[in-house]
Structures are given as C-alpha cells and as structure tokens.
C-alpha positions in Angstrom: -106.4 18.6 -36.6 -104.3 18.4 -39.5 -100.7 17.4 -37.7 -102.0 13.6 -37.0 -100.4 11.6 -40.0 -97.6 14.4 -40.4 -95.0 14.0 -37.8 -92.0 11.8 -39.0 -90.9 9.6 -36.2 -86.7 8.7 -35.5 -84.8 6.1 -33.5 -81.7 6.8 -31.7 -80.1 6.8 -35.3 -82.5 5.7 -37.8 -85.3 7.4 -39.6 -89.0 5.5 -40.2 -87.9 3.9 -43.0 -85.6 1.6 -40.7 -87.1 1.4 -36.8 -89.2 -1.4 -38.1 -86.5 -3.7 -38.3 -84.2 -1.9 -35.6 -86.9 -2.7 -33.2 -87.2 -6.4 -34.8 -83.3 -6.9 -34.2 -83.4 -5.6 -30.9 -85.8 -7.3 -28.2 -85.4 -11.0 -28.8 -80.8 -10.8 -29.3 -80.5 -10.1 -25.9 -84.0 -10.6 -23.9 -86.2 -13.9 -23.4 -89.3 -11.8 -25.2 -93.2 -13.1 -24.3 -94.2 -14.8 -27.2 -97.0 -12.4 -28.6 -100.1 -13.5 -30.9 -101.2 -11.1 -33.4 -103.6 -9.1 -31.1 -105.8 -8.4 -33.7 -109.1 -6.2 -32.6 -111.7 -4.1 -35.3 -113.6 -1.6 -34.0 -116.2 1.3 -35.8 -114.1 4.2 -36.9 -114.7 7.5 -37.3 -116.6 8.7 -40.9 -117.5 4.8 -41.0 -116.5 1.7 -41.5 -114.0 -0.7 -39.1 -110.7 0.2 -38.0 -108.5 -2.9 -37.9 -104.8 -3.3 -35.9 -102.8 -5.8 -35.0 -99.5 -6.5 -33.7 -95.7 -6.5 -36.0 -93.6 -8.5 -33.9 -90.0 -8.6 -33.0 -89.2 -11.9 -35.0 -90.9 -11.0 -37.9 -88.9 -10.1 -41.2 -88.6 -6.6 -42.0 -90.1 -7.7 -45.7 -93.3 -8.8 -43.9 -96.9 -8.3 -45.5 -100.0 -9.4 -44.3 -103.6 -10.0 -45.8 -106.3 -8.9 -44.2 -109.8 -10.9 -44.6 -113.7 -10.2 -43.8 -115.7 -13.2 -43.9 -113.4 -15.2 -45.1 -112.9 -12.8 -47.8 -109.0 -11.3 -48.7 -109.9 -7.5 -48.4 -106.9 -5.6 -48.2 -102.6 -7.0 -49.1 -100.3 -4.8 -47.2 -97.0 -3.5 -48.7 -93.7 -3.6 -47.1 -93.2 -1.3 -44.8 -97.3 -0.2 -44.3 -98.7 0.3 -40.9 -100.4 -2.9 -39.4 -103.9 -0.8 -39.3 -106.4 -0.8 -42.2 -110.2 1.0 -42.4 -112.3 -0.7 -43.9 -115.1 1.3 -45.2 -117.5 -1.2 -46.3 -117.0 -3.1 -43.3 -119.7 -3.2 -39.9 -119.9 -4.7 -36.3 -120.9 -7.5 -37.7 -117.9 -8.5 -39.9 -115.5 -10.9 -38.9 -112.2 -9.9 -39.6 -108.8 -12.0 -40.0 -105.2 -11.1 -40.4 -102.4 -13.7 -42.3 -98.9 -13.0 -43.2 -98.7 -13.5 -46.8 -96.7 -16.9 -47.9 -97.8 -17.6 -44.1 -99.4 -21.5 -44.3 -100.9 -21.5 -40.9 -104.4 -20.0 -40.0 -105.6 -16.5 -40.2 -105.7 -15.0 -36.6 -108.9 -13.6 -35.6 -109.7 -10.2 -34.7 -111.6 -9.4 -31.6 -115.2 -7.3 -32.6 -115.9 -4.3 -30.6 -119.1 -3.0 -31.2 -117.8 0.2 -29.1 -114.6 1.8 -28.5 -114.1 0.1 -25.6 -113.7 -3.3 -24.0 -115.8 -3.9 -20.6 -114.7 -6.6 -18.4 -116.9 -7.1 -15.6 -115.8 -7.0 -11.7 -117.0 -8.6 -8.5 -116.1 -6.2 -5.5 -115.0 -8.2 -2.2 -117.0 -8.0 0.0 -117.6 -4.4 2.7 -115.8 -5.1 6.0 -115.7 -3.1 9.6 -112.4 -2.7 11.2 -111.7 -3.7 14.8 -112.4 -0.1 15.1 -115.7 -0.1 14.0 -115.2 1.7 11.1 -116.8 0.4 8.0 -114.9 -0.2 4.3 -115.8 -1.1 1.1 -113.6 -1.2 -1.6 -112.1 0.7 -5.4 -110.8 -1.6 -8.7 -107.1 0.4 -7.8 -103.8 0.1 -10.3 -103.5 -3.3 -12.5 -100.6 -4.7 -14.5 -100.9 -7.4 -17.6 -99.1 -10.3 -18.2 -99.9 -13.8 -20.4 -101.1 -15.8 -17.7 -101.8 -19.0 -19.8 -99.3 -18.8 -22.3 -102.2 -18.2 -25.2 -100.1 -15.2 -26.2 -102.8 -13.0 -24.7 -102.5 -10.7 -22.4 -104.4 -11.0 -18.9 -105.3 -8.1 -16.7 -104.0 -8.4 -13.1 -106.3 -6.3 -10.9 -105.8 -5.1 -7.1 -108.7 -4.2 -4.7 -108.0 -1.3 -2.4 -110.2 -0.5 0.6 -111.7 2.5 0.9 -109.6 3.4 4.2 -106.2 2.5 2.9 -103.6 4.8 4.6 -100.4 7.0 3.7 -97.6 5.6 5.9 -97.6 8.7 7.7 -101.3 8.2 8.8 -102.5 6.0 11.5 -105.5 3.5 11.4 -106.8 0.2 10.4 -107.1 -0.3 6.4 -109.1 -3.6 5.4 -107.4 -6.7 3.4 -105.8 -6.2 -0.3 -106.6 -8.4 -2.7 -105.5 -9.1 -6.0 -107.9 -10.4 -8.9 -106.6 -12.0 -12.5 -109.1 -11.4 -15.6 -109.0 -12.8 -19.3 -110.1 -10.0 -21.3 -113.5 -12.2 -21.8 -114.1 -11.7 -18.1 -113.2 -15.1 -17.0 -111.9 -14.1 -13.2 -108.7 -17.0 -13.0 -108.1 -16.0 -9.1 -108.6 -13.8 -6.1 -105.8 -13.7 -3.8 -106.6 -12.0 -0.4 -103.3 -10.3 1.2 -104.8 -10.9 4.9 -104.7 -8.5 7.9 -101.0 -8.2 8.1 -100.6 -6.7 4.7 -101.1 -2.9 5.3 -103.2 -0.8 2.7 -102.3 2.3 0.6 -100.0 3.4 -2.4 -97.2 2.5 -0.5 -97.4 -0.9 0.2 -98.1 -3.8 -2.3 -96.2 -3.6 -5.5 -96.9 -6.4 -7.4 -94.7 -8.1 -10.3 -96.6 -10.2 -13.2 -94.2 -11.8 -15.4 -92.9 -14.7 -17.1 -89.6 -14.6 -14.6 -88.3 -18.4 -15.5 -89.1 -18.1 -19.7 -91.4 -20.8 -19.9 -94.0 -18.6 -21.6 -96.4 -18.6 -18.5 -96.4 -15.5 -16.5 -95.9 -15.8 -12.4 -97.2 -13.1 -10.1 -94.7 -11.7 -6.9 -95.5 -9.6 -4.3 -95.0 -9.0 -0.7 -97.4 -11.7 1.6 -97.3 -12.0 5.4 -99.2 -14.4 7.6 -102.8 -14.8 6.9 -102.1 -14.3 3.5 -104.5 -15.9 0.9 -103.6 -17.8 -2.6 -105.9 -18.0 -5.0 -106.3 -22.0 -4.2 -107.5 -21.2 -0.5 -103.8 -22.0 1.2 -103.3 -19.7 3.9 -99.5 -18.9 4.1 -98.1 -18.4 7.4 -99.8 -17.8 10.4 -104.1 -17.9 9.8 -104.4 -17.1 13.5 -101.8 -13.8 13.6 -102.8 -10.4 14.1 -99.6 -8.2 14.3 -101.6 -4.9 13.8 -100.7 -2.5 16.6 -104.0 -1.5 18.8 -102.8 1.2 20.7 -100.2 3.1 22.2 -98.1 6.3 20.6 -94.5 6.6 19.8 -92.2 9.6 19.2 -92.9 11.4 16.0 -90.7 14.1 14.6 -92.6 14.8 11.2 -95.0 17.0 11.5 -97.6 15.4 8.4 -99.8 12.6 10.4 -98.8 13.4 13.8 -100.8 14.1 17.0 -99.3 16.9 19.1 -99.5 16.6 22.7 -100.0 19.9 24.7 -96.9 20.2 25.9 -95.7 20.7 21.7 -94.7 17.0 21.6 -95.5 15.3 18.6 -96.1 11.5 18.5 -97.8 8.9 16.3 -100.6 7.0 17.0 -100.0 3.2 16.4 -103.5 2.1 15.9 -103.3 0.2 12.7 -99.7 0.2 11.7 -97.6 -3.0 11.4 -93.8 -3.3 12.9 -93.7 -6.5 14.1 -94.3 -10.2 12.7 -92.5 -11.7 9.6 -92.8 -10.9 6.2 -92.6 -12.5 3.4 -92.0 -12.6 -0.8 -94.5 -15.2 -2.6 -94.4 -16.2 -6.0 -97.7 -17.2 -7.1 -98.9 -19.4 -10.3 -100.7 -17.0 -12.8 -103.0 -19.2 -13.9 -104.3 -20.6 -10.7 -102.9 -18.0 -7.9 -101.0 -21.2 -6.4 -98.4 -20.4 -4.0 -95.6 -21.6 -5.7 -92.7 -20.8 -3.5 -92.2 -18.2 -0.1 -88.9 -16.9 1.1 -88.5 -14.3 4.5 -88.7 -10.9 3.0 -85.2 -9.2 2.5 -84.3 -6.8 3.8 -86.3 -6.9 7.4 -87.7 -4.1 9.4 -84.9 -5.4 11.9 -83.1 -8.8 12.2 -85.2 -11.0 14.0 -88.1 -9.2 13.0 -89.9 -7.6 16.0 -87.6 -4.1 16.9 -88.1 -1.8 19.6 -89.4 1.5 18.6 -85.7 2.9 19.0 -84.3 -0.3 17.1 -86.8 1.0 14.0 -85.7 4.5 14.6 -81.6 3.5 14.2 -82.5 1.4 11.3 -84.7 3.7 9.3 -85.0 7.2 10.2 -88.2 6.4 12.7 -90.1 4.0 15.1 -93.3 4.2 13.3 -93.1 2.2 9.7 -93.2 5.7 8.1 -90.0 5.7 6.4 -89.2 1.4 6.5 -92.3 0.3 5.0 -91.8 2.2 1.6 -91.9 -0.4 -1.0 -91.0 -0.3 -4.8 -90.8 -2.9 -7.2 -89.8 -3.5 -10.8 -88.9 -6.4 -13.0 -84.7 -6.0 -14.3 -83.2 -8.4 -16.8 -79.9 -8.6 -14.9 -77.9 -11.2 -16.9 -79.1 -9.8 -19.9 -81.2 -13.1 -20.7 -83.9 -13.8 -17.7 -86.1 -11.3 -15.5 -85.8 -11.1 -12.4 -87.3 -9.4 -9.9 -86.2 -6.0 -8.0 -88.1 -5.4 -4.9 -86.9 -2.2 -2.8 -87.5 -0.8 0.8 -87.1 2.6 2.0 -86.0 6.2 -0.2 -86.5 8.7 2.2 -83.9 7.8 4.2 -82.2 4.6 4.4 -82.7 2.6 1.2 -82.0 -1.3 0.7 -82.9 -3.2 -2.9 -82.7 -7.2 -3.7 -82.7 -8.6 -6.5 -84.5 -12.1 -6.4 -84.4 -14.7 -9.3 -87.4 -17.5 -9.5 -85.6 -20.3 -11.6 -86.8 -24.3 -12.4 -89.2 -24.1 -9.1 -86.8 -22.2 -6.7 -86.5 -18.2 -5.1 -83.0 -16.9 -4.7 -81.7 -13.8 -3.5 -79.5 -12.6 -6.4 -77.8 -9.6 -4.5 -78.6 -6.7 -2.0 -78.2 -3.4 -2.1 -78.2 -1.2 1.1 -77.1 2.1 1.6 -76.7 1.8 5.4 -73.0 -0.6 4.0 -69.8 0.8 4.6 -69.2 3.1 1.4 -72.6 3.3 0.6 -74.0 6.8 2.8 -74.1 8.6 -0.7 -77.0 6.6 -2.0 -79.5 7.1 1.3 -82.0 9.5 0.6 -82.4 9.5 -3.0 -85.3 7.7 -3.7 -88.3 8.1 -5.8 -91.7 7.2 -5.0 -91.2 5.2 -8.0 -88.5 3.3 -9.8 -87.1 3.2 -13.6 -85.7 -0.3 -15.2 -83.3 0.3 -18.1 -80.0 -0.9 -19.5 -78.0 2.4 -19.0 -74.2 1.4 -19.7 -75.3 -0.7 -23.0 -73.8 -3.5 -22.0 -77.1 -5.6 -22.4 -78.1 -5.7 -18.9 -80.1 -3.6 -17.0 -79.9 -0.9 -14.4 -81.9 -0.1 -11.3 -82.5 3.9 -11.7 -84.0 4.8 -8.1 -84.6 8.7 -8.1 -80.9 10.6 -8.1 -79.3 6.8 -7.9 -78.8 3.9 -10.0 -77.6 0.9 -9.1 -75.6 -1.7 -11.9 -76.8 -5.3 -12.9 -74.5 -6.9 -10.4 -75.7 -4.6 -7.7 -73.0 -2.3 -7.2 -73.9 1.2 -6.9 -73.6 2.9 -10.5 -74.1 6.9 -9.8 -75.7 9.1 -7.2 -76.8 12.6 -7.0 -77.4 15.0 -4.1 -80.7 15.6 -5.5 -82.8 13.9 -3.4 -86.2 12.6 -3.0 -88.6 13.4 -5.3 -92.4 12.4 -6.8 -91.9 11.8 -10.6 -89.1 10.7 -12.7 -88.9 9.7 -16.3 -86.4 7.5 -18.3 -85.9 7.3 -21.7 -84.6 8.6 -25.5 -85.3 11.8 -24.4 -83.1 14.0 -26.9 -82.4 12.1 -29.8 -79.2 14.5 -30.7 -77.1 12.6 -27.6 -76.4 9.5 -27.6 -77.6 6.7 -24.8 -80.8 7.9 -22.4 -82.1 10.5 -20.3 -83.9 10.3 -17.0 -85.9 13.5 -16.0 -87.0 14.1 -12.8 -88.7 16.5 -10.4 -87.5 17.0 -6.5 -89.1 18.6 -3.1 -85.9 18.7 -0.8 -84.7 22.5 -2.3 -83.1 23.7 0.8 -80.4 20.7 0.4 -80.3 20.3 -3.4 -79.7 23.7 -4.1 -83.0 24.8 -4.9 -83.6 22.7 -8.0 -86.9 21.6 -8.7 -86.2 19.8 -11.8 -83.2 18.3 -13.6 -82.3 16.5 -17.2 -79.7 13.8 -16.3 -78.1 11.4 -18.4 -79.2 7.9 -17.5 -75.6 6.2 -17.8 -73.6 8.7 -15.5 -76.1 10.9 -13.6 -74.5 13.7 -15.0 -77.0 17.0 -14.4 -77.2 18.1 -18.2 -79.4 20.9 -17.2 -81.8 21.8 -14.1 -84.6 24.4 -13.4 -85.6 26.3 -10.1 -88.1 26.0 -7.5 -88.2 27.4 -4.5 -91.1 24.4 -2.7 -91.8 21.2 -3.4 -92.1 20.0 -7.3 -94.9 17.6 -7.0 -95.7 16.4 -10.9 -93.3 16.5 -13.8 -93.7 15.1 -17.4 -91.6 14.0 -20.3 -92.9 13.6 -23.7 -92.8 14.3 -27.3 -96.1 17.0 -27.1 -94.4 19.8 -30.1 -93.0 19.0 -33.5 -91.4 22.2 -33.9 -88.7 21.4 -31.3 -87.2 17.9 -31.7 -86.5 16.1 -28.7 -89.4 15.7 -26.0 -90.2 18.5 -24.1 -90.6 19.1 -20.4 -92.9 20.6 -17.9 -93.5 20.4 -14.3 -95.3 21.9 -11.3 -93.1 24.4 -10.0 -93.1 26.3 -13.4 -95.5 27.9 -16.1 -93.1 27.3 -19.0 -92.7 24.4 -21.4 -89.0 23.9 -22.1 -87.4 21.9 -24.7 -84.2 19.0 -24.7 -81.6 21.8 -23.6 -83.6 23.3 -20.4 -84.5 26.9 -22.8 -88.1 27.6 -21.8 -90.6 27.3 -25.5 -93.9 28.0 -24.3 -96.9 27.7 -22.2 -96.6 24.3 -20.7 -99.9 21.9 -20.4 -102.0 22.4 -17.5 -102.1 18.4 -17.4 -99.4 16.5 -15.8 -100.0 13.0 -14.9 -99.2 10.3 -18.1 -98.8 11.0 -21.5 -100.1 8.2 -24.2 -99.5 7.5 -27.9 -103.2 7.9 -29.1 -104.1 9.9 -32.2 -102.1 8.0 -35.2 -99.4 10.5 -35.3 -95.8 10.4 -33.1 -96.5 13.2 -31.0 -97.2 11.8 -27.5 -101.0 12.7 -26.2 -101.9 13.9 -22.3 -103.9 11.5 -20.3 -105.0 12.9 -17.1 -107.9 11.6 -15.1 -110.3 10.1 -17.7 -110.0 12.3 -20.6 -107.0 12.0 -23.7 -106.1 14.9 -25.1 -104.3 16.9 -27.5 -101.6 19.8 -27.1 -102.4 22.6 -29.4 -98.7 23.8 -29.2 -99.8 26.5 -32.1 -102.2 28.0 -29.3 -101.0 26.4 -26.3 -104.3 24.6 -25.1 -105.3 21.3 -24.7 -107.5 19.5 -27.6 -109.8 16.7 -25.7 -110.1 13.6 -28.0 -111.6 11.5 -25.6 -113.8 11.8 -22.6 -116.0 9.0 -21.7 -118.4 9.4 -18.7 -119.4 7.2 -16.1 -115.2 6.0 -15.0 -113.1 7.3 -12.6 -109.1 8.1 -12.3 -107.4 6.6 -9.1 -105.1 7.5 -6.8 -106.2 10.6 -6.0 -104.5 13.5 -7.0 -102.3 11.6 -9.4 -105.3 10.6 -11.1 -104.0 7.9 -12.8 -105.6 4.9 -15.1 -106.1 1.6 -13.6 -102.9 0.6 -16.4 -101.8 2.1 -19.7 -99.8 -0.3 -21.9 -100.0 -1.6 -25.6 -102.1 -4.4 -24.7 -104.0 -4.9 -28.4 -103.5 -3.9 -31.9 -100.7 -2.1 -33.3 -98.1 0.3 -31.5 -100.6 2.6 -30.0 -101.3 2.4 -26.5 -104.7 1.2 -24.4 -105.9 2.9 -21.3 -107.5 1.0 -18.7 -109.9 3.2 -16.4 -112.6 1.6 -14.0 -116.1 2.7 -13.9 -117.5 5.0 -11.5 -119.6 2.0 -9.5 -116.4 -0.5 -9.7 -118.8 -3.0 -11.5 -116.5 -2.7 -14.3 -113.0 -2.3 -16.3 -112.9 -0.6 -20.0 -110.5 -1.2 -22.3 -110.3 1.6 -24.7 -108.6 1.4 -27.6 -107.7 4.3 -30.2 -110.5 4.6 -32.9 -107.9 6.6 -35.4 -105.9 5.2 -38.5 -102.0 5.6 -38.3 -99.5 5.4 -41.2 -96.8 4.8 -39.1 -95.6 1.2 -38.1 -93.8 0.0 -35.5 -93.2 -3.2 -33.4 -95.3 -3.5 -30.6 -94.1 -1.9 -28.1 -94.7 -4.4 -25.6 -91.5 -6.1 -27.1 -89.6 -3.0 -26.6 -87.4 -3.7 -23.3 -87.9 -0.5 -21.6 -91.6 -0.2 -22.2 -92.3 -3.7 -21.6 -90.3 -3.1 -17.9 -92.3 0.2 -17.6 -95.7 -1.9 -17.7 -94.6 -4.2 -15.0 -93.7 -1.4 -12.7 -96.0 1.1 -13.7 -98.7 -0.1 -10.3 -95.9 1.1 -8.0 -96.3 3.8 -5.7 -96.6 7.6 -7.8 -97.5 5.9 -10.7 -95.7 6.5 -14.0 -96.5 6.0 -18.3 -94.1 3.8 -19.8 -91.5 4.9 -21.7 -89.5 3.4 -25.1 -85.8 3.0 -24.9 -85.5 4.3 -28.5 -86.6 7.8 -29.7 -90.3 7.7 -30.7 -91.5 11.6 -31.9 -91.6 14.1 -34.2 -88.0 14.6 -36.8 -86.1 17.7 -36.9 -87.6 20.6 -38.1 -88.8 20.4 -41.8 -88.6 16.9 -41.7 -92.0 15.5 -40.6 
C-alpha cells in the first residue's frame, strides 16, 4: 500500500519537525525514567537486505546523529532529524551490525541478529496438577509485562502461568497454583515464583507490577501473595500448611451468571473453590532473584479481621461469595511527580477501594486509600472498569488514577465521577489533537441506568461527556486509534455499532470488524489492528482489513479478548513488538516489524503514559498502551 511513509505525524502542538525533542524534554523533567541501552536489533527485510533500529532516547540532544557499522565497517551517517532505522541492502544474517552516536567516544552498541522476524524464547510449563476434586490441569504462557530486571538497560520479559481451570469470579471450582516466570530475552529463566493454593486463578485475580519503584535502576516485581506463597528463592511466605479454599457448602446468590438454582427458584453459589477467608498479603519481590523483599497485610481486606460471615461479605461488597470483593486492578502512578509507586485496587462493580503503596530504601508504605464506601464518597461506587488507565490529567506533573467513569487525584482525593458505570474497555490518551489536555474513551453495559449510552468521549481532566453513542445491551469491546488519515484525530469504534466515527462522535464509515489492540507496525503513523495473532491494515478507501502479518503455529489468550501475551516497544525504534505464545506453550516470539519508517521518535517506552500503559497492560480486560501526546496522521492535506 502506498499510504506507509505518507502520513505526517503531530504532537499536542508541534509538527514532526519538533516531537523529537518535545518528547526528549519531557520524560526525564519530571519522571525518574529507566535508563534505556540502545536496543539495537537487525533483521532480513523485505526486497533484501537487513533492516536495522534502534532506540533515540529521552536525554539525547535533538542534534543527535549516529553511525551505523557492519563488521566493523561505518556503513551508513545519519542526519539530524533521520529516523533511527536504516536498510541495508548489501547486508545478510550473517552481518554484525553496530550503532555509535557520532562524536560519541564510548563503544559501538551491538545489534541483536535475527535470522527471522521473530525472537523465540523458550518456556518450561509447571508441571500438570489434579485438584482436590480430581479434576486434572495443566497449564497456558498467559499475559506478561517487561521491566530491566538487572539494570543492563535491557528489558526482561515477566511471564505468568495460568491453569487450564482458572475461573471467572462468578464461577465456582478449584483452579491450580499461578506462577510467575522472569526471562532474559536469551532465554535465561532468572525465577519461578509459585503463588500457592490460596491465590485464586483467572483474569481477575493476580495483577502484577514490574518496575523500578525506588529508582535505583533495578526493577522490583509486586503482586498480591497469601500463605503458601512461593519466592523465587524457595521461602514460603506465610502459612506452608494453610488451605483456606472453601470445600463445600452454598451461599445466597442473586446474580443469575454462575449460579445454581434450587427447585424452589432460589439461586445460590456453590463455594467449592472460592477463597473468603485467611489473610492476604502485598509482596515485593527482587527482580533479579524473585527474593521476597518485603510483605505488608493486603489493604483494603475482604473484612477487618479477615475471616467475614457470608452476610459480613454481603454488607461490605455487594455479596457473600468473593464475586464482587475479589476484583483486582493494578497499575503503576508516579504520584509525587518523581517516584512510581504502586496502585493496587479492589472491587468496580460495586463498592470500590484503591491504595496507593510506595516501596522506598527497603520499606512498604501505604501512601493513601481510597474507598467509596467513606462518607462523601457513594458517587464513585460502581464505576469501575475491568481495567484501569494511569495518566497525569490536571498537568500538574503528577498522575491520576482513571478507574472507568472515575478518577481519582495524586493525593487520593476523588477527582471526577460519572454515572456511567461499569464497563469492559476504556482508552486514555491525545485523542483529538484540536483540544487541548487528554481524552479517555470508553464503552459501558449498565444502559438501563446510564441512559442508554453504550459509548462516551470524555475529557480526561474533568470527566466532562464531550459526546456519547447509543446502545440498547451491553457494549462489550471498544477501540481508540489513529486507523484513517482523512479525518484527523483517532477514530472510534465499538461493539454495539456498525459505524466508524471520528473525534466529534459524527459517524465516517464502516468500522473494523477487529476490536481488541491496535499497534504501531507498518512505518507509517496510522495505528495498525492486532487481534488474535494476525496485524493488520485498515483499508479506510474500501473499508476492509489488509493482513500484514499472520504467523502460524501461536495462539491469542484470554479468550474472547484475544489478546497477545504483551505488546510494548521493547527493541528498536518507536514501533511496537507483539509478544504471542506458541500453540504448544514451549515457546514465546518476539516479533518485531520487518518495514523501514521515515519517521522518528523517542522510544516510546520513555513516554510516561505508554510506559504506565505497559505496566498495567496484564490486568484484567486487557488493554494497548497509549501515548500521552498525539501520535497520527496531520490535518487533511498535510501528510
């Protein structure tokens, strides 16, 4: 297709010409940023040769060039301004490539070889297991996050194991163990961390954090533990001996999805499997070993004291059953506008309670909570995502918490709420370029209380509605992304609707049959549709999707959602990777884009908004990262 290398790309108020170094200024004034290496990797291109990428980072100077060498050999001096990704034509698979800044005296940086458009790191399954049940497991290679584990300026791949009989919250039944396994992108496994009995399995329950949350340039990992929790030294935290699954025995139910009905009409849930007693826990884990490095009681409980009677759950959560109070999200928030820290939430459907946690010079502290069952607070229950958004809203160089129709402020004070509701997708970003500050799109499924929306463009700072669409049932899926260039702005589709419609709600089109993540791919700024295992491109002149890549023998996870195992810009220049796992779960593939681009940008990795979007991209309904500045096609003309 001809559009690839002709879309212009704007900030939130510069052109091309000037995002380099608006990017460069931004990141590192206001955030502790990881401190990238190049990220160099050369791969065959199309029509021959070797592609070669690598990374512009936030600290260097906008007048940076680099030299690029094969076998020692300066090929290739960049100009200012030129993209950080050169073909080499003469080059093969068996070159060795090398990138320099030029007037730079320390060493080239390497390039990594691919001999294939992809990257395979190979897995080791745990082990199959039989639940008290009798009912045999095995396991899938489910969502994974990356972070610099060792503090080589590399990224690591954080991986988690879910059983085959993980669970919704709504069903009953045993689900096996979680575990969690680190990976240098050589294969090296660093740790295996095994979350024990008492960690329930499925979508809902173990969002896990891996970042550098005290700046000194090592990544930690944080996540939810209980007793009989493994690190990945062999300490057992807690209780080795405790089994707080329930056996048996039924309790009330009034939600129809999951329940048993009695003959008399009754509905109740079985309580086989499902955890509502014993303590929990928040562990901070070493990300180079999987050490235990520090474990604080989980905040907020099920119940003070930790062990409630079925109406005690009820009173506290909306039921007696850990449907509704074991709903976990996650995400990583620079709240003093220097330092991560960490953002663990409970509950969306109905009550819904966020900390804030800060790991400093070897200690966990609670920063602040935020519960909606406080005086003042009733406006905020019920408004919950099955996912979260981290993002500085107000500009005032600390972020927000943007849960579904809510936010909540750095110092965790409720910021805005909508009577929207609950809903299964939301997106926050530079969404139209033409207003200033950011947009967070959504989709919702409670119509018969919000008034029969089923998706709604509101702006990020206020939660003013800017526009909305109708649905008459549940909007599952929704999308956000830059996918026409004859409409500037990103466009908007969702599930409840057959139309594409652009930055002010006015329907433009067909609207992609694809609806899961959207990825920067093919060298232009239009954003691509990922969904399942297959990239592709939106013909908006015919209104069909364009596959551009398909490999065989992987799979999607999480069911429907069909989501990669991580999407992020992990290698190379600004495009993005997709992580997928193979069929068997033998194996992870990194795949890389195999296109040239004339378009540069800092990585996005050093982008605050993206970089937050990778961290809490495994949580819940997964979601693509987003960029906190405007990254698509220009106004029309200008491209």
């Amino acid at each position: 297709m001809q559009m690839r290398t002709t879309i212009r790309a704007f900030t939130m108020t510069l052109g091309l010409a000037t995002s380099t170094m608006a990017l460069a200024t931004g990141p590192t004034a206001r955030i502790a940023a990881e401190r990238l290496d190049r990220g160099a990797v050369a791969l065959p291109t199309q029509g021959g040769g070797m592609l070669i990428t690598w990374r512009l980072l936030a600290d260097d100077p906008a007048t940076i060039r680099f030299r690029l060498l094969r076998d020692g050999k300066p090929i290739h001096d960049s100009r200012v301004g030129e993209a950080t990704a050169f073909v080499d034509r003469k080059g093969s698979a068996t070159s060795r490539y090398a990138v320099q800044p030029i007037g730079d005296k320390s060493a080239p940086s390497p390039a990594m070889m691919w001999d294939k458009s992809y990257l395979s790191i190979p897995l080791t399954p745990p082990a199959d297991g039989v639940t008290p049940a009798g009912e045999s497991f095995s396991y899938t290679a489910n969502d994974a996050s990356a972070a610099d584990l060792d503090g080589d300026g590399r990224y690591e791949i954080i991986l988690k194991w879910d059983p085959t009989n993980s669970h919704d919250n709504s069903q009953a039944g045993y689900s096996g163990p979680v575990l969690l396994d680190a990976y240098r992108l050589d294969g090296t496994r660093l740790w295996r961390i095994d979350l024990g009995r008492n960690i329930r399995a499925g979508a809902h329950y173990t969002q896990f954090l891996a970042f550098d949350f005290d700046g000194d340039g090592r990544a930690e990992v944080a996540m939810k533990t209980a007793d009989g929790t493994v690190d990945g030294i062999g300490t057992v935290i807690g209780d080795a001996k405790a089994d707080w699954r329930g056996h048996d025995g039924e309790v009330p139910q009034r939600d129809r999805t999951g329940a048993k009905i009695l003959p008399d009409g009754t509905k109740v849930a079985p309580m086989q499997g499902r955890i509502v007693k014993g303590p929990e826990y928040l562990t901070v884990f070493d990300g180079l070993t999987g050490k235990a490095l520090a474990t604080a009681p989980y905040d907020p409980p099920r119940y003070p004291g930790g062990n409630p009677t079925t109406e005690q759950l009820t009173e506290s959560w909306g039921d007696g059953y850990a449907n509704r109070s074991d709903r976990f999200l996650a995400g990583v928030a620079y709240l003093d506008g220097h330092l991560p820290s960490m953002v663990f939430g409970r509950g969306y459907y109905a009550r819904t309670a966020i900390a804030a946690w800060d790991w400093r010079d070897g200690k966990l502290t609670q920063r602040w909570l935020f519960d909606s069952s406080q005086p003042g607070k009733a406006d905020y229950a019920g408004r919950g995502n099955h996912q979260l958004s981290i993002a500085d809203v107000d500009g005032d160089g600390r972020d927000e918490v943007i849960y579904g129709s809510m936010a909540v402020d750095d110092d965790g004070k409720g910021l805005w709420t909508q009577p929207l509701f609950h809903g299964d997708t939301m997106h926050v970003s530079y969404l139209d370029p033409a207003r200033p500050g950011l947009e967070k799109f959504g989709v919702f499924e409670d119509q018969r209380q919000n008034g029969m929306i089923g998706s709604a463009l509101l702006d990020a700072r206020t939660g003013q509605m800017l526009w909305s669409t109708p649905a008459e049932k549940d909007t599952g899926r929704g999308v956000a992304a830059d996918i026409d260039p004859r409409h500037w702005g990103a466009e908007f589709w969702n599930s409840s609707s057959a139309e594409l419609f652009d930055v002010a709600g006015k329907p433009i089109g067909p609207r992609p049959r694809q609806m899961n993540f959207a990825i920067w791919w093919d060298g232009d700024l239009l954003r691509e549709l990922l969904d399942k295992t297959t990239i592709s491109k939106w013909d908006w002149e015919n209104g069909k999707e364009i596959p551009l890549l398909s490999p065989e023998g992987l799979s999607s996870n999480n069911g429907t959602k069909a989501t990669p195992a991580l999407q992020a810009d992990l290698i190379g220049d600004w495009r993005e990777e997709v992580v997928w796992r193979s069929a068997d779960n033998r194996e992870l593939r990194i795949y890389t884009t195999p296109y040239p681009t004339t378009h540069r940008f800092v990585t996005l990795m050093q982008d605050p908004v993206y970089r937050l979007g990778v961290a809490w991209q495994n949580t819940a309904y997964n979601q693509p990262p987003h960029t906190s500045f405007y990254l698509g096609a220009g106004k029309q003309g200008e491209r």
